[in-house]
N, C-alpha and C positions, 0 to 999 in steps of 0.2 A: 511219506509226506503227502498229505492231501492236498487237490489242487486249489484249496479257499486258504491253506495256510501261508502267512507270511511273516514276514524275519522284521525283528524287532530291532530298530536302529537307536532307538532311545537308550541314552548311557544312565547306568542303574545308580539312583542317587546316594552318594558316597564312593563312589568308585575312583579309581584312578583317572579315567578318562571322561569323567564327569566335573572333576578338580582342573584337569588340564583345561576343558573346555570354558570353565567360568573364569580362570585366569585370564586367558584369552580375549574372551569377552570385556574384562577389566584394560585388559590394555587396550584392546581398540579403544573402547572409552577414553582414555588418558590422553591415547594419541590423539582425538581426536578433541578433547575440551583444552588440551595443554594452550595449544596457541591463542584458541579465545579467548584463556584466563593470564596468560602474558599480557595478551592487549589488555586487558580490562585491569592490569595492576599497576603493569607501567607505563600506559596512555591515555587510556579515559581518566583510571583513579583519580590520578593529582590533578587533571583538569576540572575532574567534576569539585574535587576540593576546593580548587581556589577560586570556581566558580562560587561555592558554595561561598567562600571566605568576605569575596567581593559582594553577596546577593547583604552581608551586615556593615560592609565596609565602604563606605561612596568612595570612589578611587576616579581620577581624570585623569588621563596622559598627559594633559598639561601640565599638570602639579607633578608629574614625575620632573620635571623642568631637563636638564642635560646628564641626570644621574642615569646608567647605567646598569645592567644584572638584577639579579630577582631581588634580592634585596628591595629596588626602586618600588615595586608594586605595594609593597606594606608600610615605604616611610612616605608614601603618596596616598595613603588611606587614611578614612576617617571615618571613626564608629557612627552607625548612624540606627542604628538597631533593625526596628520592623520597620520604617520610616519608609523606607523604596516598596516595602511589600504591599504597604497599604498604596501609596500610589501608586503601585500596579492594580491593584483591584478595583481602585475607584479611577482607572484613566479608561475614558469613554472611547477614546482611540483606539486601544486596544480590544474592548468589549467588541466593537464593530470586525476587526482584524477577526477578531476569533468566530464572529457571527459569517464572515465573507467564507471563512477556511471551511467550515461545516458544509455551507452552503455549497460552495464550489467540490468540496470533495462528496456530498450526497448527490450530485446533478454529473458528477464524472464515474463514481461508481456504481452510478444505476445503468449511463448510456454505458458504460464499456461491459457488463454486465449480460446487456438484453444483447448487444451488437455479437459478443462474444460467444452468448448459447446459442444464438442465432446459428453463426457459424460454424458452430461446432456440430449441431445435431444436423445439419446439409454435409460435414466430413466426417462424421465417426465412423461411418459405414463406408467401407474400401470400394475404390472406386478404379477406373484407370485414368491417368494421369493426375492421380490424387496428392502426389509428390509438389507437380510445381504449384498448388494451389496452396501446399503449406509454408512454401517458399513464400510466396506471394503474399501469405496476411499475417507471414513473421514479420517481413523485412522491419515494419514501423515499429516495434519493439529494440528492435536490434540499432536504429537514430539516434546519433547523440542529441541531447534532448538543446542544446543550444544552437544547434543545425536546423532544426525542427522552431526555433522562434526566429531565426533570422529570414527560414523560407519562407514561415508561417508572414510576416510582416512583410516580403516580396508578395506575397499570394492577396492579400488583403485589403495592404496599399489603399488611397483612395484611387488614384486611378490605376491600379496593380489589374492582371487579368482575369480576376473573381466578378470583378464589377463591369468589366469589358463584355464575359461573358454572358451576367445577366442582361447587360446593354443589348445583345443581340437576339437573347432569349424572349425579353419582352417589347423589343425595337424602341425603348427611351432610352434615355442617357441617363443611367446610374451611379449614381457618384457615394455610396454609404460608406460610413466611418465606421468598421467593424471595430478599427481598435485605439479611435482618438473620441468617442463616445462615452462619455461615463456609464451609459444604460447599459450596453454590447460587452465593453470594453471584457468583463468578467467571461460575458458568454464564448467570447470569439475564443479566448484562451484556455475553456471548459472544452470546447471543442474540440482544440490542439489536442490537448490532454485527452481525447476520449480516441482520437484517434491513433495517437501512440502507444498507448497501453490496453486498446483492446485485446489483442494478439496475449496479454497475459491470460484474460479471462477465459478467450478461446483455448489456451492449453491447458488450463487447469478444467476448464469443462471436456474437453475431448479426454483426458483421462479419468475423469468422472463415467463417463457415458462409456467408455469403452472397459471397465472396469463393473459393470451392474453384471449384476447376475441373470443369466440368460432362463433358468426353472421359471421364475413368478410369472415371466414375461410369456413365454410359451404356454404357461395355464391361463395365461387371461385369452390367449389365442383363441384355447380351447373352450374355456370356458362360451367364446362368442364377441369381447371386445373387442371394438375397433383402434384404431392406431390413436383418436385423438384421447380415446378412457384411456387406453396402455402408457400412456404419455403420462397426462393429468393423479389417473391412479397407480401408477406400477415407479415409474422411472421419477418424478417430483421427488414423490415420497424419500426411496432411496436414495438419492443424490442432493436432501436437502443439508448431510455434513460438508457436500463439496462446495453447493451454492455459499453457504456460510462463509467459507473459509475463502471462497473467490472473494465476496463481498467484504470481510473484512479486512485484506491485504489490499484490495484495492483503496479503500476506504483511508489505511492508516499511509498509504503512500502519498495520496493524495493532496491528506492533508500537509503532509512537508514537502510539496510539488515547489520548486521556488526557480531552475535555470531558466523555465520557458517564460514564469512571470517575470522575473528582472529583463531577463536578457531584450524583452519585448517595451516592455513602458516603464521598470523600475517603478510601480505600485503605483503609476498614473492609467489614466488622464487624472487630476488632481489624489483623492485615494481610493480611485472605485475598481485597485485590484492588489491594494497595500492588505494582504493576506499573512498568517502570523510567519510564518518565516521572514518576508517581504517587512514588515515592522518591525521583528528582534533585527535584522538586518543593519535597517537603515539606523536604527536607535544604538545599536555596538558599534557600526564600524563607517555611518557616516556624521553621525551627531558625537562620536567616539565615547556617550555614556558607558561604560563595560560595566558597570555595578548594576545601571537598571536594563541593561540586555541581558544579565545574569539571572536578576529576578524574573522576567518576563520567560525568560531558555524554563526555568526550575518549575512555573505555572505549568507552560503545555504541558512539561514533564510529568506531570502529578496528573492533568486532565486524562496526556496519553494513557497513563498506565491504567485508570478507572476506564480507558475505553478499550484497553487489552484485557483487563480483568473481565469484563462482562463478557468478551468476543471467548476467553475461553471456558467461562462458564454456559453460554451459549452451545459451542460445541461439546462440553460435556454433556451437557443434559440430552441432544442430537444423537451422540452415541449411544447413548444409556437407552434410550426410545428404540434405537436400533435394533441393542442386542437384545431388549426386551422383545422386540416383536418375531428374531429369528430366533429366540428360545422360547415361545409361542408357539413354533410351529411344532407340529406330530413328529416325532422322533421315528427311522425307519426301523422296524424290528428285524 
């Protein structure tokens, strides 16, 4: 045996132990979608159904009057067809609700984002005492997110210690309304949010960056580039499926952010942070509509999914540019 020869571990297709191995594989799979497809048969299913039943059936809890068991939800309904659909589409309260969500989740997944690679490209490179600093800008992920509006509203306060501190920063007395301001009121809570969920985008970028391939990087060395072309041209490039996929997870979180908004103004000061969680909200379970929080739930639904549809058509196309450009390159003979 020569020393270039090696031993072939690939199981020869058709084989016995090519069969065992795809079995295998089949039941991880099972084990692993079984549970998903229990929830999704018998807890989402029937909910999404009778959501769907109620989005044709105007239904009050009041008109349920003292009646009792499921039965009460269909002899408390009343056919109403597209009639709630169209007034969802033409309710301007709503239009706004979905204009604020866009808004506030575009201005949360850019800051957490740039904060995020920020601090990822200062950690991907091993350092000493690299340990407590990942501690350090996990911790705010790791927040219950209604801990984070109850401080967040100590912190902000009018006279809370945010405005104390600029009192002494600029020697006036300070008195701003971060979050009884209709103008702020969105920003101050875009903030919370950008601060809690940085620490996602920093670890989805640190294993982006720690995951590049080291050859292209070491020929642009050689070739002569410096660290900011190595960056721009070498590292961008590669890592724009990770960029993608930070930006769009952040993005779709975003937009159903609702403990820090409620828990803070409940979609005040008047509606300048009633955002659409924050209005199916108040319209199901404080005005107790459930037919047209139903219709409003089934809208985002339909927006969400054209906005997942594009995110992974996005990344396919991402990939595709990829392998194209590594089966581009000269094959070693």
């Amino acid at each position: 045996m020569t020393a270039d020869a090696t031993i072939n571990t690939t199981p020869a297709p058709g084989s016995k132990r090519e069969r065992t191995r795809a079995q295998g594989i089949r039941r991880f799979k099972w084990a692993v979608l079984t549970p998903f497809l229990a929830l999704m048969l018998f807890i989402l299913m029937p909910a999404f159904v009778l959501q769907g039943y109620f989005s044709f059936f105007a239904f009050s809890i009041f008109d349920a009057g003292d009646n009792t068991g499921f039965s009460s939800y269909f002899e408390a309904s009343e056919w109403v067809g597209l009639d709630l659909w169209a007034d969802a589409l033409s309710d301007d309260k709503f239009g706004f609700a979905i204009i604020r969500s866009l808004l506030f989740a575009t201005g949360v997944t850019v800051g957490c984002f740039i904060l995020g690679f920020m601090l990822a490209l200062l950690m991907y490179r091993p350092f000493r005492g690299q340990g407590v600093y990942y501690i350090f800008f996990i911790l705010p992920m790791l927040t219950v997110p209604i801990v984070i509006a109850y401080t967040g509203e100590m912190i902000l306060y009018q006279n809370g210690p945010l405005n104390d501190i600029l009192s002494i920063l600029t020697q006036t007395r300070v008195e701003a309304q971060f979050l009884y301001k209709q103008e702020v009121a969105l920003t101050s809570i875009a903030l919370l949010e950008i601060w809690n969920w940085t620490p996602f985008s920093f670890i989805i970028m640190m294993a982006g960056l720690a995951s590049l391939p080291k050859e292209p990087q070491e020929a642009a060395q050689i070739l002569g580039a410096n660290k900011w072309r190595i960056f721009w041209e070498v590292q961008v490039p590669l890592l724009r499926p990770v960029i993608l996929l930070a930006l769009i997870l952040r993005f779709l979180e975003s937009m159903a952010e609702f403990p820090k908004t409620w828990g803070l103004l409940q979609g005040g000061p008047g509606s300048a942070t009633e955002t659409v969680p924050v209005y199916i909200f108040i319209n199901a379970w404080q005005f107790f509509d459930i037919s047209y929080g139903a219709v409003l739930s089934y809208l985002i639904l339909f927006m969400m999914a054209a906005i997942v549809m594009s995110a992974i058509w996005l990344l396919r196309r991402e990939k595709k540019s990829l392998d194209a450009m590594y089966d581009s390159k000269p094959q070693e003979g």
